[in-house]
N, C-alpha and C positions, 0 to 999 in steps of 0.2 A: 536576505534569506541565507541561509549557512550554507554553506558548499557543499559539502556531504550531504544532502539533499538530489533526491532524483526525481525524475519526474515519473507520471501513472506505466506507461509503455516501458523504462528501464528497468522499473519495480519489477514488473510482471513477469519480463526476462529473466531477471536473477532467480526468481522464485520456478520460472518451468510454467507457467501458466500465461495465457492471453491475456492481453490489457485488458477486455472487454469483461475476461473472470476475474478480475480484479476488481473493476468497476462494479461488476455486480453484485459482490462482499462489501462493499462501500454500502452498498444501496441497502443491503439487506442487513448490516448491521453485524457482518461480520469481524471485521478489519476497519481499522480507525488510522485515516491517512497521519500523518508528525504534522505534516500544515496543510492547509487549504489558502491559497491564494484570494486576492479581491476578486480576480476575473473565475474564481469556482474550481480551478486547476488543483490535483493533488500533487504533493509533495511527498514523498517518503525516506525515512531513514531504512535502508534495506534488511539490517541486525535486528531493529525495532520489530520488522513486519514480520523476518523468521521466526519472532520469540513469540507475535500473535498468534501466526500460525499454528506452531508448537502447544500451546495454549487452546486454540479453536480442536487440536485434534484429541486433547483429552476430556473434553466435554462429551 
């Protein structure tokens, strides 16, 4: 797994919102983690996930 990688609850920090609203953007097909682990765990690259966001807010 590349280092620069974080896990669901780092994400969530850097971004300002709770793991659990992050989780819930997964779910709903918001936000697309960089990896998903065997055991189901995300991974995020944090840059990747500001550019989704950025993204999800001109829609």
């Amino acid at each position: 797994m590349p280092s620069d990688l974080v896990p669901t609850a780092d994400a969530a920090k850097a971004i300002g919102v709770d793991r659990r609203t992050l989780q819930r953007w997964v779910k709903e097909g918001r936000v697309k983690p960089t990896l998903t682990t065997a055991g189901g765990h995300h991974r995020w690259d944090v840059e990747d996930l500001k550019r989704q966001l950025r993204e999800m807010k001109r829609r």
